[in-house]
C-alpha positions as CSV (number, residue, x, y, z in Angstrom):
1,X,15.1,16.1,-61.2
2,X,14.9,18.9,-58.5
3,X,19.3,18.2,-58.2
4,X,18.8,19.6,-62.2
5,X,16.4,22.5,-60.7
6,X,19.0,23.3,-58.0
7,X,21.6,23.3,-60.6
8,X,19.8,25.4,-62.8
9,X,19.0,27.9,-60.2
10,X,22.6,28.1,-59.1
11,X,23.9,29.0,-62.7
12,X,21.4,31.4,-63.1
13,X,22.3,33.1,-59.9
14,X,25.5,32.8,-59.7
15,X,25.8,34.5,-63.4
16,X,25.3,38.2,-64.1
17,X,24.7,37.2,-67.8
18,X,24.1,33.7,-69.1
19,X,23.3,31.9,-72.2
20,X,21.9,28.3,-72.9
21,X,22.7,27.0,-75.7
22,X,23.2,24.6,-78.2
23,X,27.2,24.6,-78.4
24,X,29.6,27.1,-77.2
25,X,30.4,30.2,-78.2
26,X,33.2,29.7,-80.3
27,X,31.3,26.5,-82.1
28,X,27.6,27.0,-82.0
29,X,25.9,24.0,-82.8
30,X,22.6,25.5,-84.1
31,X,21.7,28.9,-86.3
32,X,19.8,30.4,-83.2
33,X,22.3,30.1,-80.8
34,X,25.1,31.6,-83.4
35,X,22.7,34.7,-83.9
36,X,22.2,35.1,-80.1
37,X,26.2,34.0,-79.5
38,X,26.8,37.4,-82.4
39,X,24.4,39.8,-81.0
40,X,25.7,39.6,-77.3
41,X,29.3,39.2,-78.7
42,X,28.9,42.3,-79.9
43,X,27.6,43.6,-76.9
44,X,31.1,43.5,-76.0
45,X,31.2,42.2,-72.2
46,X,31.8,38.5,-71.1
47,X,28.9,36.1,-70.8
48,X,28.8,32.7,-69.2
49,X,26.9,29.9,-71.1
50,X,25.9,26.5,-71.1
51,X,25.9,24.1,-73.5
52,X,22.7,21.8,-73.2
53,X,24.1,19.5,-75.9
54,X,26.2,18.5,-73.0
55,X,23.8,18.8,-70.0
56,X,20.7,16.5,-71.3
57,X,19.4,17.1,-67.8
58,X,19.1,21.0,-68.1
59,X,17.9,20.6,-72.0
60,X,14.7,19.1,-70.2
61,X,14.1,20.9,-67.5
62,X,15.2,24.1,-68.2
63,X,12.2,24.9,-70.6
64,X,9.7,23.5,-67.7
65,X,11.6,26.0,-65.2
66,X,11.2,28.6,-67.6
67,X,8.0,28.3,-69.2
68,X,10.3,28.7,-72.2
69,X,10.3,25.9,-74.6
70,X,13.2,26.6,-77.4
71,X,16.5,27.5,-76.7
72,X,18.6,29.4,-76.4
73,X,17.8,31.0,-73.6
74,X,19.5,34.4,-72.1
75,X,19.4,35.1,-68.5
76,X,20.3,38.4,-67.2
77,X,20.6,39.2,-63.0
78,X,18.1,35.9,-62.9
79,X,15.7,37.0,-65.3
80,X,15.0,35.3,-68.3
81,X,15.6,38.0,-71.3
82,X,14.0,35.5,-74.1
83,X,15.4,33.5,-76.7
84,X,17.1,34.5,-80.2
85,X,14.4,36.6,-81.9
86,X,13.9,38.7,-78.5
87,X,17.8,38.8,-78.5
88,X,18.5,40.4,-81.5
89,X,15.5,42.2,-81.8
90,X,16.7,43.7,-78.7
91,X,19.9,44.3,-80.0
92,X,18.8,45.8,-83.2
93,X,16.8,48.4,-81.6
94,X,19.7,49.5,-79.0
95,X,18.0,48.2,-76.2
96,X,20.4,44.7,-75.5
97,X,23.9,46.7,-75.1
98,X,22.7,49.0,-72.3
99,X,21.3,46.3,-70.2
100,X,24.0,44.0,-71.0
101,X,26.5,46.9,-69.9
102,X,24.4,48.3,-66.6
103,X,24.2,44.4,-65.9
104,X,27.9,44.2,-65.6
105,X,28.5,47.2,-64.2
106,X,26.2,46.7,-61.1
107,X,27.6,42.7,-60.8
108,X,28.8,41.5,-57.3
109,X,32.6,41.3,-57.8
110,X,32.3,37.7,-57.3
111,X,30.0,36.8,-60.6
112,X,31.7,34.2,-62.7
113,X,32.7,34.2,-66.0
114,X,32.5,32.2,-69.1
């Protein structure tokens, strides 16, 4: 369990912008994570995510890390944002694409990329 926590906190930090989900990107595997997946799409900067449908380990403990129970999940500069209703909420008001962009602008060169 704490190799999963170790795991999870290495994503996390090692990602200037990251998304749980259920599926990727390009074939998200539930309605939630297609909204989020649209909104920071159209954020338009790169995000890294992780697909939990493949990582049973991080589907579990992830919510216990994050005293967040549902995914997806969006982590910006190590904090968790919220899941798809804060997402697009966010987005919808204006407020996603400026921290999304001020996010990648102040990333350490070496951030990855998903």
């Amino acid at each position: 369990m704490s190799d999963t926590i170790d795991t999870i906190k290495q994503q996390i930090g090692e990602n200037t912008i990251l998304l749980y989900m259920k599926g990727t990107p390009q074939l998200p595997q539930c309605g939630f994570s297609a909204q989020a997946v649209q909104a920071l799409m159209a954020c338009g900067e790169r995000f890294a995510f992780v697909n939990i449908l493949d990582n049973p380990d991080i589907r579990t403990e992830l919510p216990k890390y994050a005293s967040w129970p549902t995914f997806p999940q969006l982590w910006i500069n190590g904090e968790l944002v919220g899941g798809c209703d804060i997402i697009v909420e966010m987005y919808q008001s204006g407020e996603l694409e400026p921290m999304i962009k001020e996010a990648v602008a102040n990333a350490p060169a070496t951030s990855s990329e998903g």
